[in-house]
N, CA, C and O atoms as a printed pandas DataFrame, in Angstrom:
     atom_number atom_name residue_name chain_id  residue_number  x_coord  y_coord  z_coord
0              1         N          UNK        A               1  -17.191  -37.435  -38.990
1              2        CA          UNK        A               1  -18.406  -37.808  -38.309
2              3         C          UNK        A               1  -18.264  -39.237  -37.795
3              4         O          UNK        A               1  -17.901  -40.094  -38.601
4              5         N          UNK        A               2  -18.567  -39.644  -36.278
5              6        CA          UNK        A               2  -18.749  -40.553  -36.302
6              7         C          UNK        A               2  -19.746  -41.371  -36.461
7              8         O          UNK        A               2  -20.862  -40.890  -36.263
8              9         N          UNK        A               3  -19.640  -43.004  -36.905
9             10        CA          UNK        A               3  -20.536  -43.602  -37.558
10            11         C          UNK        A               3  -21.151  -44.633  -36.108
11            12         O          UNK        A               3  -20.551  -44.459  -35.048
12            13         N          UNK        A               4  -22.358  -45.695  -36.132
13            14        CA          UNK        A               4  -22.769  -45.789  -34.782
14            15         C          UNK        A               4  -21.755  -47.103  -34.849
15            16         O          UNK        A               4  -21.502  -47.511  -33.716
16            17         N          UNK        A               5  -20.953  -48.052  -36.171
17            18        CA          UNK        A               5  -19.958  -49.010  -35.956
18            19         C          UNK        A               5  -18.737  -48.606  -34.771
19            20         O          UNK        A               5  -18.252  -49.257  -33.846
20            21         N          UNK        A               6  -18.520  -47.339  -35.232
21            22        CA          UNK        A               6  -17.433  -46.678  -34.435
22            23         C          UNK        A               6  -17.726  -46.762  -32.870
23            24         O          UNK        A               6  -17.193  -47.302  -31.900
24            25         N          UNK        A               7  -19.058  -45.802  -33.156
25            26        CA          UNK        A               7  -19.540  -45.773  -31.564
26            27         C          UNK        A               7  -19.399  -46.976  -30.591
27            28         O          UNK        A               7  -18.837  -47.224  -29.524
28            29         N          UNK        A               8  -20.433  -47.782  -31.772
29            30        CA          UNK        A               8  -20.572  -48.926  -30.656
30            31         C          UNK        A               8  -19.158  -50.116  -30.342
31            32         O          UNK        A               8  -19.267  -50.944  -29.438
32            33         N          UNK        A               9  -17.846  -50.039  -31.245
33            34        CA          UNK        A               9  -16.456  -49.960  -30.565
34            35         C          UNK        A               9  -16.177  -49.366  -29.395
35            36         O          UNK        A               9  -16.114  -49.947  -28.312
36            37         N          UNK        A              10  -16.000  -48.176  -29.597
37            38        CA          UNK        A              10  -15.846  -47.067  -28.269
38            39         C          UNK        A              10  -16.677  -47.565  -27.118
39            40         O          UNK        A              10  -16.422  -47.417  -25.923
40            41         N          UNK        A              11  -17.386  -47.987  -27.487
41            42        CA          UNK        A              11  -18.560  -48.576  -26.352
42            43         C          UNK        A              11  -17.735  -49.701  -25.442
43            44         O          UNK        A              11  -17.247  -49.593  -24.317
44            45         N          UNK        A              12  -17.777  -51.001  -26.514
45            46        CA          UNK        A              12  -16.924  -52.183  -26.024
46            47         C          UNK        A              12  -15.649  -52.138  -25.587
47            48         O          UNK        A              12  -15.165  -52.819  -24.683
48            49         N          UNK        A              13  -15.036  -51.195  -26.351
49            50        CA          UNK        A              13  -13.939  -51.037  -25.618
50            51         C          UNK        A              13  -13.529  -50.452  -24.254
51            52         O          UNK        A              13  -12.485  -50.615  -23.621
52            53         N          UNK        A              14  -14.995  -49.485  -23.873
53            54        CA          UNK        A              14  -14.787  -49.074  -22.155
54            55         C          UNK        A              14  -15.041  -49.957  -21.784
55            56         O          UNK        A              14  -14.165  -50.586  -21.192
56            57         N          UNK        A              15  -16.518  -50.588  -21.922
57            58        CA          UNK        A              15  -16.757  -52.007  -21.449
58            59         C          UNK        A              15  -16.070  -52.589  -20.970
59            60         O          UNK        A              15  -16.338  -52.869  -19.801
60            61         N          UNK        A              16  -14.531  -53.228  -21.675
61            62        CA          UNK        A              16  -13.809  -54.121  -21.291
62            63         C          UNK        A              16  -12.419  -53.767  -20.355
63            64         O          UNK        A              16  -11.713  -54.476  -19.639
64            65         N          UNK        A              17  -12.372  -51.986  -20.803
65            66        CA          UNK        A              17  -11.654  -51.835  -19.664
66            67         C          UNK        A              17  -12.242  -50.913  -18.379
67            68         O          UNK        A              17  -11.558  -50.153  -17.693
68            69         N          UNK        A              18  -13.679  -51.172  -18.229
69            70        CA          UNK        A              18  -14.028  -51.431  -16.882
70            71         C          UNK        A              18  -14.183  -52.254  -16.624
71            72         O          UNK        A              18  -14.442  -52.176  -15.423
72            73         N          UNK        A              19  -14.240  -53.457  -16.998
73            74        CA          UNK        A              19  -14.121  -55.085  -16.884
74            75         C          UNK        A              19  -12.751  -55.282  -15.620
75            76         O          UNK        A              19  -12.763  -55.608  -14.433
76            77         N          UNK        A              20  -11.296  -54.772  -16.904
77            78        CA          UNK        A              20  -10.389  -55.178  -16.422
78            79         C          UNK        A              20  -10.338  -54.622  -15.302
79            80         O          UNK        A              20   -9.688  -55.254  -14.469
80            81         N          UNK        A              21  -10.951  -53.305  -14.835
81            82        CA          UNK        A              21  -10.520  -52.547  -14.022
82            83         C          UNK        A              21  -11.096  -52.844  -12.512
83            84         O          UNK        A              21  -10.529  -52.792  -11.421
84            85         N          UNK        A              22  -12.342  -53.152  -12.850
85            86        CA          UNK        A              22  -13.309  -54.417  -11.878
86            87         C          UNK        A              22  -12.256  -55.405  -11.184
87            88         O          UNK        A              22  -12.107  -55.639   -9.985
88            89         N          UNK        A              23  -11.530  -55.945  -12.355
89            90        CA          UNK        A              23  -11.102  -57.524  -11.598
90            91         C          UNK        A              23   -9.832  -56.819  -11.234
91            92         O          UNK        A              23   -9.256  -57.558  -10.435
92            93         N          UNK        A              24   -9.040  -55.611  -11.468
93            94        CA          UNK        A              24   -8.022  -55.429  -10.791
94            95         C          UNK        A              24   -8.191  -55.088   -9.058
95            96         O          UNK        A              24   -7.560  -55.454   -8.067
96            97         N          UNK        A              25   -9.423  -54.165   -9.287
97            98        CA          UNK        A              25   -9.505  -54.021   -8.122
98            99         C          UNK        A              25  -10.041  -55.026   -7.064
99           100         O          UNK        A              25   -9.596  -55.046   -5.916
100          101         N          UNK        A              26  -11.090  -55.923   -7.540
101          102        CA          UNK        A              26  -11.024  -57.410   -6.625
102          103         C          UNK        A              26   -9.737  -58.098   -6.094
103          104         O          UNK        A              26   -9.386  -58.350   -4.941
104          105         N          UNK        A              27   -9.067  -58.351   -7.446
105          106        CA          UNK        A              27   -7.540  -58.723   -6.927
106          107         C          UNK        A              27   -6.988  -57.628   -5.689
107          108         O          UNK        A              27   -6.974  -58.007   -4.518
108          109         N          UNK        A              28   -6.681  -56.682   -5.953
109          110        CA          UNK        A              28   -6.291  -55.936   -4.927
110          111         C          UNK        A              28   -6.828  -55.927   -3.522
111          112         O          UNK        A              28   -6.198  -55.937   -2.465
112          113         N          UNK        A              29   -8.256  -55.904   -3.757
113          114        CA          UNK        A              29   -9.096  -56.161   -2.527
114          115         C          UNK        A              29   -8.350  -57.627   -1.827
115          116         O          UNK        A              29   -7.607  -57.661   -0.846
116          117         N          UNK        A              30   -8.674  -58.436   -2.421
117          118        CA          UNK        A              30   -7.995  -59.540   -1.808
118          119         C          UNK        A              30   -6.617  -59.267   -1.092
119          120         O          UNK        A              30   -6.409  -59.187    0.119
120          121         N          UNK        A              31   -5.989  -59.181   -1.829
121          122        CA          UNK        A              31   -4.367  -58.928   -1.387
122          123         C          UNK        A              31   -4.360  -57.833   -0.316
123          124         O          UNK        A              31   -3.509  -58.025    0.552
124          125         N          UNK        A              32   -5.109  -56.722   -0.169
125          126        CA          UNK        A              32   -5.356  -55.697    0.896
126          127         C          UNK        A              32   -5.783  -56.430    2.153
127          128         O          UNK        A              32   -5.281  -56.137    3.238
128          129         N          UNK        A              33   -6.680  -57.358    2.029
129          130        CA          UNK        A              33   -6.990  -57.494    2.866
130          131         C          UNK        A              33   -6.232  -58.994    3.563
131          132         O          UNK        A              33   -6.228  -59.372    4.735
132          133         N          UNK        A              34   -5.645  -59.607    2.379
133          134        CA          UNK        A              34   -4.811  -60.907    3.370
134          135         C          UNK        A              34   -3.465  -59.628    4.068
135          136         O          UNK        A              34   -2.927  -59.780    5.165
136          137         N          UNK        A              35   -3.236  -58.701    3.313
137          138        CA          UNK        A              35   -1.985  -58.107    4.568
138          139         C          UNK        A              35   -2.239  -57.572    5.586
139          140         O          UNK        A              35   -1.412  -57.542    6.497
140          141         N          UNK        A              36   -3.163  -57.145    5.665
141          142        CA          UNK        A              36   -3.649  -56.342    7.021
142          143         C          UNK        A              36   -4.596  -57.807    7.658
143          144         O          UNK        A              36   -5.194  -57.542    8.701
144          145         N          UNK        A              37   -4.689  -58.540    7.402
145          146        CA          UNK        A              37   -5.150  -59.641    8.524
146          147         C          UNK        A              37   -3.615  -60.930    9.038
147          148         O          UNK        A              37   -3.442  -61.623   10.040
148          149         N          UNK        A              38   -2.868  -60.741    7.879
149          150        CA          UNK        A              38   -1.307  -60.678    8.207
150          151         C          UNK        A              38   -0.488  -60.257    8.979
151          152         O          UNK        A              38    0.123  -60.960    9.783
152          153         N          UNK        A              39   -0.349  -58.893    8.820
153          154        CA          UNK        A              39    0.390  -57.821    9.292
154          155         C          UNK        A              39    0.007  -57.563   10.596
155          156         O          UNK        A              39    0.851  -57.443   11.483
156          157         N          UNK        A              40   -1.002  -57.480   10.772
157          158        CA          UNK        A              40   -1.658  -56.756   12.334
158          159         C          UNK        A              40   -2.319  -58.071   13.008
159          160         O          UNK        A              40   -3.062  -57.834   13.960
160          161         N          UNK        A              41   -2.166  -59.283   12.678
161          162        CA          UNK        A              41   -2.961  -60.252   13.643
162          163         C          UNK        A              41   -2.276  -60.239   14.939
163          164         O          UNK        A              41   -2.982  -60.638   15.866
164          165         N          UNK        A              42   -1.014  -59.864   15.261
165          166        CA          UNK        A              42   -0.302  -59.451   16.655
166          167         C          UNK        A              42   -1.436  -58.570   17.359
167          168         O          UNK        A              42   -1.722  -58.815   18.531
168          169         N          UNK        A              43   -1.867  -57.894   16.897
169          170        CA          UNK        A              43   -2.501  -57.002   17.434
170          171         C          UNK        A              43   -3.596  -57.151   17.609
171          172         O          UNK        A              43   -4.033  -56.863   18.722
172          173         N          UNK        A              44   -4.439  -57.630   16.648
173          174        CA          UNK        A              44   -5.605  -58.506   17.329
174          175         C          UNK        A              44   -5.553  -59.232   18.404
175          176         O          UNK        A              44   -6.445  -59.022   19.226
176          177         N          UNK        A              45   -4.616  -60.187   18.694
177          178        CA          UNK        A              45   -4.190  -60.886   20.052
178          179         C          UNK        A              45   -4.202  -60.148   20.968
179          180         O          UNK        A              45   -5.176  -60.172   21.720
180          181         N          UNK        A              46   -3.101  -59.233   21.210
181          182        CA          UNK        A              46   -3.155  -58.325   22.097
182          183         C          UNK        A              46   -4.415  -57.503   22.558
183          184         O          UNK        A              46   -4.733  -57.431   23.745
184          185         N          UNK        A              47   -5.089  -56.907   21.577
185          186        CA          UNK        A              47   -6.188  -56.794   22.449
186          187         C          UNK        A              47   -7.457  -57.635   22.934
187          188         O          UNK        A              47   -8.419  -57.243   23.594
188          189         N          UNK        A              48   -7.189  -58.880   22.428
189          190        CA          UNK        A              48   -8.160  -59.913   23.021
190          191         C          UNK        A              48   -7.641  -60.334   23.841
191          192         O          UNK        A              48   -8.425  -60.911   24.595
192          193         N          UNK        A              49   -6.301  -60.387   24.261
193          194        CA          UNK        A              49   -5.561  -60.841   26.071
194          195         C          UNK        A              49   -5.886  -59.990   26.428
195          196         O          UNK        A              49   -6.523  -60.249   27.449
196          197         N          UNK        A              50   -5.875  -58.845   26.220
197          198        CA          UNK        A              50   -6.248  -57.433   27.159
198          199         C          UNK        A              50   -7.572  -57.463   27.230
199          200         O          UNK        A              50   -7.794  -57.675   28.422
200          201         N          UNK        A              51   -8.415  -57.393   26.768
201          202        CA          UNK        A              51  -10.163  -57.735   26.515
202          203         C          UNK        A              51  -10.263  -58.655   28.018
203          204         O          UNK        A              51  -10.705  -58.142   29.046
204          205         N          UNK        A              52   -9.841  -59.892   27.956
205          206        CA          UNK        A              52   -9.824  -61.027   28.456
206          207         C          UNK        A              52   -9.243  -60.880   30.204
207          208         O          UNK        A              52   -9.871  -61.445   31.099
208          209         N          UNK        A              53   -8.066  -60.106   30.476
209          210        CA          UNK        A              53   -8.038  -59.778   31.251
210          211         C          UNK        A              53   -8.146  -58.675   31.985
211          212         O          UNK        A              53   -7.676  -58.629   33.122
212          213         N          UNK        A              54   -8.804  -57.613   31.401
213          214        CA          UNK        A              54   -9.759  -56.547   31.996
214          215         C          UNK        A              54  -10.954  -57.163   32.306
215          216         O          UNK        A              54  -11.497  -56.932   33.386
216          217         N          UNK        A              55  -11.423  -57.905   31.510
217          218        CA          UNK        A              55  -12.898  -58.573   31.970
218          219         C          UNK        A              55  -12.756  -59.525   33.612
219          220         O          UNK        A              55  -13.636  -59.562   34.472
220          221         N          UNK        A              56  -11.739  -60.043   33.661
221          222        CA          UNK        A              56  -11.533  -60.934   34.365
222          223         C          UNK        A              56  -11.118  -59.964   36.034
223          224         O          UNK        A              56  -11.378  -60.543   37.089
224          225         N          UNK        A              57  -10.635  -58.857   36.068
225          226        CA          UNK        A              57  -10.502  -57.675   36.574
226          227         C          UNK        A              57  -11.675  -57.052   37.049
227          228         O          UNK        A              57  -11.811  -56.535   38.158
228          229         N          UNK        A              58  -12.505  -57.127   36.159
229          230        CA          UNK        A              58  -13.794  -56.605   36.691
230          231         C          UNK        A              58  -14.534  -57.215   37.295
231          232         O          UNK        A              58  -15.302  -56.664   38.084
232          233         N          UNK        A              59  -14.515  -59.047   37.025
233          234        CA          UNK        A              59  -15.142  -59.836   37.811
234          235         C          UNK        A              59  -14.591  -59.681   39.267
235          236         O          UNK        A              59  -15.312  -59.291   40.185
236          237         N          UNK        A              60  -13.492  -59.954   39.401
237          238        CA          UNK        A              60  -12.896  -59.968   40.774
238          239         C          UNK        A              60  -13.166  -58.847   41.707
239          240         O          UNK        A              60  -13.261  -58.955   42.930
240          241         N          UNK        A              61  -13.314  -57.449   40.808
241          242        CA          UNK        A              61  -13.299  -56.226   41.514
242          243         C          UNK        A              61  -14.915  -56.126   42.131
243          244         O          UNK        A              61  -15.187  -55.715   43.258
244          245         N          UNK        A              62  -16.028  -56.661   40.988
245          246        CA          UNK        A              62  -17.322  -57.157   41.465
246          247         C          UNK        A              62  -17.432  -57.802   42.853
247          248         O          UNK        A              62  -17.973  -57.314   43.845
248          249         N          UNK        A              63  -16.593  -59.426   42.697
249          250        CA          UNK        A              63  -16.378  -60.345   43.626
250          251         C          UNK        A              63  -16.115  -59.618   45.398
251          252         O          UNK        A              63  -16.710  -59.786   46.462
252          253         N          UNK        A              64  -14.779  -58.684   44.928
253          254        CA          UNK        A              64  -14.668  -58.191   46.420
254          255         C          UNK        A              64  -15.491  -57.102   46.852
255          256         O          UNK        A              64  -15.830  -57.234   48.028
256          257         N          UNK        A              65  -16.057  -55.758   46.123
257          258        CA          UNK        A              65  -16.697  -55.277   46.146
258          259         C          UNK        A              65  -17.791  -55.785   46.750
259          260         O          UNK        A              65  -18.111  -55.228   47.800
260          261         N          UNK        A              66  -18.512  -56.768   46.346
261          262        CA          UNK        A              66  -19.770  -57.260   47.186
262          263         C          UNK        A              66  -19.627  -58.018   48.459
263          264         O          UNK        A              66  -20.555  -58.154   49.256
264          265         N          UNK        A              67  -18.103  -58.644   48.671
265          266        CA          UNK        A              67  -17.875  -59.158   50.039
266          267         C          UNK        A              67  -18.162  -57.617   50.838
267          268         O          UNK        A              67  -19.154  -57.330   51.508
268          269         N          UNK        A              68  -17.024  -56.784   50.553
269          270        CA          UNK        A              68  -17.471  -55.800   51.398
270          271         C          UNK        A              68  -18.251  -55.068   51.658
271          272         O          UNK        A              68  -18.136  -54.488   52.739
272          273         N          UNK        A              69  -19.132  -54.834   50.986
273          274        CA          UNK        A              69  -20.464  -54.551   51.092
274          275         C          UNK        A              69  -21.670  -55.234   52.381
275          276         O          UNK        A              69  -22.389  -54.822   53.291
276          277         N          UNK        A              70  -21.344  -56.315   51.812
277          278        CA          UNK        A              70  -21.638  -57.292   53.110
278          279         C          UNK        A              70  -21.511  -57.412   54.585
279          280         O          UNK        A              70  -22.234  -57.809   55.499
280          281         N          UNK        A              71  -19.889  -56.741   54.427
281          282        CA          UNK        A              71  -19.537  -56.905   55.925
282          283         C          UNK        A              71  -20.042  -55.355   56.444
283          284         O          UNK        A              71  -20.331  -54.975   57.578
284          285         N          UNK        A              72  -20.028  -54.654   55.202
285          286        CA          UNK        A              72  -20.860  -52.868   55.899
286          287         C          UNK        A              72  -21.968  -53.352   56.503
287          288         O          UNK        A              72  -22.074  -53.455   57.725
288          289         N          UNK        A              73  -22.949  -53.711   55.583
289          290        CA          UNK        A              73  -24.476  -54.210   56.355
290          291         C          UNK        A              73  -24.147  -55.056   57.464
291          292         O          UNK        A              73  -24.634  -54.736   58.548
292          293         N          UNK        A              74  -23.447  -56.030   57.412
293          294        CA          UNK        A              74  -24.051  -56.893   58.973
294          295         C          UNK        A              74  -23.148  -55.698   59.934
295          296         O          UNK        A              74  -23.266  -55.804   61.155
296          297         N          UNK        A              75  -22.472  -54.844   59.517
297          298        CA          UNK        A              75  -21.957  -54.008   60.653
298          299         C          UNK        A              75  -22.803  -52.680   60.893
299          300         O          UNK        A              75  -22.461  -51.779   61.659
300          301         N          UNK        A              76  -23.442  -52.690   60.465
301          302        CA          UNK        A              76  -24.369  -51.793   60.242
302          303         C          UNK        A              76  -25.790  -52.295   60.766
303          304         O          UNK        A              76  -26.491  -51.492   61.382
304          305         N          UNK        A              77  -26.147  -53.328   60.590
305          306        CA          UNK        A              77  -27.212  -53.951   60.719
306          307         C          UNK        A              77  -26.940  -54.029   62.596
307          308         O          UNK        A              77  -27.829  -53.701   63.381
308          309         N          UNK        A              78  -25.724  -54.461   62.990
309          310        CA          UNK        A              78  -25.353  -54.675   64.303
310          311         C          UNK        A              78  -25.763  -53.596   65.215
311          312         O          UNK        A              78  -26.497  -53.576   66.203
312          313         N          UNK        A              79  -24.901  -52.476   64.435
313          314        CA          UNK        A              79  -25.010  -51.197   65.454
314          315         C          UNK        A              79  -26.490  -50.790   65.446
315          316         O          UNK        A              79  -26.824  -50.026   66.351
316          317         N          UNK        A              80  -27.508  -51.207   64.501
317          318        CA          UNK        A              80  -28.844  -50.355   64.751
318          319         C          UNK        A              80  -29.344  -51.056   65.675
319          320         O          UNK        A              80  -29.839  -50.598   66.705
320          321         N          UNK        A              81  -29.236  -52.464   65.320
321          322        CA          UNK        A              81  -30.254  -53.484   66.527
322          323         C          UNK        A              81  -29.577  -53.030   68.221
323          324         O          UNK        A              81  -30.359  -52.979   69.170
324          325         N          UNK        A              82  -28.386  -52.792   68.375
325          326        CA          UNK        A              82  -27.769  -52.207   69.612
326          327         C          UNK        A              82  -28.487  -51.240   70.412
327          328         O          UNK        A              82  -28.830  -51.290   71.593
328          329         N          UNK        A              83  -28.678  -50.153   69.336
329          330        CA          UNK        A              83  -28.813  -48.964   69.524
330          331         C          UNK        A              83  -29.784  -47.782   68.302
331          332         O          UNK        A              83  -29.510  -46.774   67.650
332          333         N          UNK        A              84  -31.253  -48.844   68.573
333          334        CA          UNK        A              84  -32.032  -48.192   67.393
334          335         C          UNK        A              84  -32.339  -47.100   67.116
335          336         O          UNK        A              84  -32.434  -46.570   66.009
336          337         N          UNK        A              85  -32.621  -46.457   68.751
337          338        CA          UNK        A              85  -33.526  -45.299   69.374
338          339         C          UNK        A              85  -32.582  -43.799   68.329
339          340         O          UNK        A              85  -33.005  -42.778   67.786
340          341         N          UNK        A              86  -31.267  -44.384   68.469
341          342        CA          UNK        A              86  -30.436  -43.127   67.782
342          343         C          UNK        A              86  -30.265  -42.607   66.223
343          344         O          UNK        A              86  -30.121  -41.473   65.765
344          345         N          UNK        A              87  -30.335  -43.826   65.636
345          346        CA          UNK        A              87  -30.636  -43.873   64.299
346          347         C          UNK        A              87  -31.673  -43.623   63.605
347          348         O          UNK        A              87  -31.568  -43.308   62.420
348          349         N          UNK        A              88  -33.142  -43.746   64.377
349          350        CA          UNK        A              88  -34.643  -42.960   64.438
350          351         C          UNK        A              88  -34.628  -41.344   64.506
351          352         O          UNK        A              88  -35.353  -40.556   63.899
352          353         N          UNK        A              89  -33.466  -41.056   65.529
353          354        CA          UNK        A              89  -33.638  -39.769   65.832
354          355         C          UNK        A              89  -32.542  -38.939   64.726
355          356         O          UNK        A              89  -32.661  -37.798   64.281
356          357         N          UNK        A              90  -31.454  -39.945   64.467
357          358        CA          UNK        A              90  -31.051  -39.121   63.112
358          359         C          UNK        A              90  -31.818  -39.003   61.976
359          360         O          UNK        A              90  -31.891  -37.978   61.297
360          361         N          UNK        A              91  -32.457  -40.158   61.735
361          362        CA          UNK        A              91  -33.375  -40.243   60.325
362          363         C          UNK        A              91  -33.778  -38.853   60.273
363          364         O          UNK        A              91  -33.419  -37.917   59.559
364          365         N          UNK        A              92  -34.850  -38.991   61.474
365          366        CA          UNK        A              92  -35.769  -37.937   61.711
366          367         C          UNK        A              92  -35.356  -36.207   62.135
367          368         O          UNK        A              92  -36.103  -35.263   62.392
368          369         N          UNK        A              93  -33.921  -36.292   62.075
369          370        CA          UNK        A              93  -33.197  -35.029   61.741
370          371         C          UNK        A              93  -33.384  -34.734   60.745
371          372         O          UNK        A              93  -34.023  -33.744   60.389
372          373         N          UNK        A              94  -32.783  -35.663   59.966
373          374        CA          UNK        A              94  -32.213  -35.499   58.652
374          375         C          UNK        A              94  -33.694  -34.716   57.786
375          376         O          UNK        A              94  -33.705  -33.647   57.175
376          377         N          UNK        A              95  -34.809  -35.659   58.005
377          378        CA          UNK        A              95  -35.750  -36.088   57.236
378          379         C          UNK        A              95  -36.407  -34.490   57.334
379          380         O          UNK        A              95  -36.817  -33.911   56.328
380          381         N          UNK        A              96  -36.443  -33.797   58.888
381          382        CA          UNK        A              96  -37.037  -32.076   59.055
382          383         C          UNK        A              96  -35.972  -31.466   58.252
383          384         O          UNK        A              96  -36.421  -30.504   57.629
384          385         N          UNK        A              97  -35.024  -31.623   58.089
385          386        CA          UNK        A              97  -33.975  -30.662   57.834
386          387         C          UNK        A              97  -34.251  -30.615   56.131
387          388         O          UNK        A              97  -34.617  -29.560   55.612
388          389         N          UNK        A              98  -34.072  -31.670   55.442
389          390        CA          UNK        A              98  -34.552  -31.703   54.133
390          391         C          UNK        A              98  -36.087  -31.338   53.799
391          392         O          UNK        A              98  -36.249  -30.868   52.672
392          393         N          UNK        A              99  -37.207  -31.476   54.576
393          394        CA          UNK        A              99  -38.352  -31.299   54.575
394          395         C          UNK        A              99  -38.684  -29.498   54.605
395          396         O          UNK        A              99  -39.712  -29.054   54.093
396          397         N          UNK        A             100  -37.830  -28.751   55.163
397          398        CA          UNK        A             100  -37.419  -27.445   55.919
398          399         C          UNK        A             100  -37.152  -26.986   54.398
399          400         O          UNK        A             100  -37.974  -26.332   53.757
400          401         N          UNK        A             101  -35.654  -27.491   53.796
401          402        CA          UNK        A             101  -35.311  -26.907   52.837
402          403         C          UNK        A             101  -35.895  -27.393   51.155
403          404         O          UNK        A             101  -35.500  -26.997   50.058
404          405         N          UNK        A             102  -36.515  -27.969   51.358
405          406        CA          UNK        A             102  -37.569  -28.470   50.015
406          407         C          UNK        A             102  -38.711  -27.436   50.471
407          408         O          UNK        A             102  -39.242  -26.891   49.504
408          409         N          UNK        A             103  -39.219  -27.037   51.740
409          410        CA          UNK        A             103  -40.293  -26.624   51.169
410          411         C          UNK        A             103  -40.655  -24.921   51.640
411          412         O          UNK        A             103  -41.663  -24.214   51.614
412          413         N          UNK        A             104  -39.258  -24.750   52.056
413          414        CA          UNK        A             104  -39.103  -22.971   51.914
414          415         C          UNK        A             104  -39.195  -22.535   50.698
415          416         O          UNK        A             104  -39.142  -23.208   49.668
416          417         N          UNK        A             105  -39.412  -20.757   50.868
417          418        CA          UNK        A             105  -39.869  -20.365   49.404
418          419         C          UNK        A             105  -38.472  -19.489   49.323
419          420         O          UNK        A             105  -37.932  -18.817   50.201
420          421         N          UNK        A             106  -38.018  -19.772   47.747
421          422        CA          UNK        A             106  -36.561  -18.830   47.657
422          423         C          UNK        A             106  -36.914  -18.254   46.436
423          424         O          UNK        A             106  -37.280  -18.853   45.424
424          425         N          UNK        A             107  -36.734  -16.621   46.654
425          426        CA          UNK        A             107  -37.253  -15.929   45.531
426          427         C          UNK        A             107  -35.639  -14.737   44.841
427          428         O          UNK        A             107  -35.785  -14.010   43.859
């Protein structure tokens, strides 16, 4: 039979080796984690140059993108003031033709 002296041994003694087992695994934690911030900081770099110059890629692609955009409208803007009467009469194609097919009945 056990007695509760016994028990409460058995007790302290998990106690202490979940103690140890606690601080092994902190230790480990540590050490896990200085190698993989070790080991792979190449690679962190690499994708923060790459980060860095994709971003920088997108600015530029923004940058020209909106020049040309620009030069559509004032070329665009040109040909209507030229020649308004034609661009009224396409609108106003366009505008029956969609008006036609929005408001037929399809069964």
């Amino acid at each position: 039979m056990i007695t509760d002296s016994q028990n409460k041994m058995s007790r302290g003694k998990i106690d202490e080796a979940l103690e140890l087992l606690n601080e092994a695994a902190r230790d480990k934690k540590d050490e896990f984690k200085d190698m993989l911030t070790d080991k792979y900081a190449h690679i962190k770099q690499a994708i923060t140059v790459d980060a860095q110059k994709a971003k920088s890629l997108v600015k530029d692609a923004m940058v020209e993108g909106e020049e040309k955009i620009k030069q559509v409208v004032v070329n665009v803007d040109g040909r209507v003031r030229k020649d308004p009467w034609a661009y009224v009469a396409g609108t106003a194609a366009v505008a029956l033709v969609l008006g036609f097919l929005m408001g037929s009945k399809r069964k």
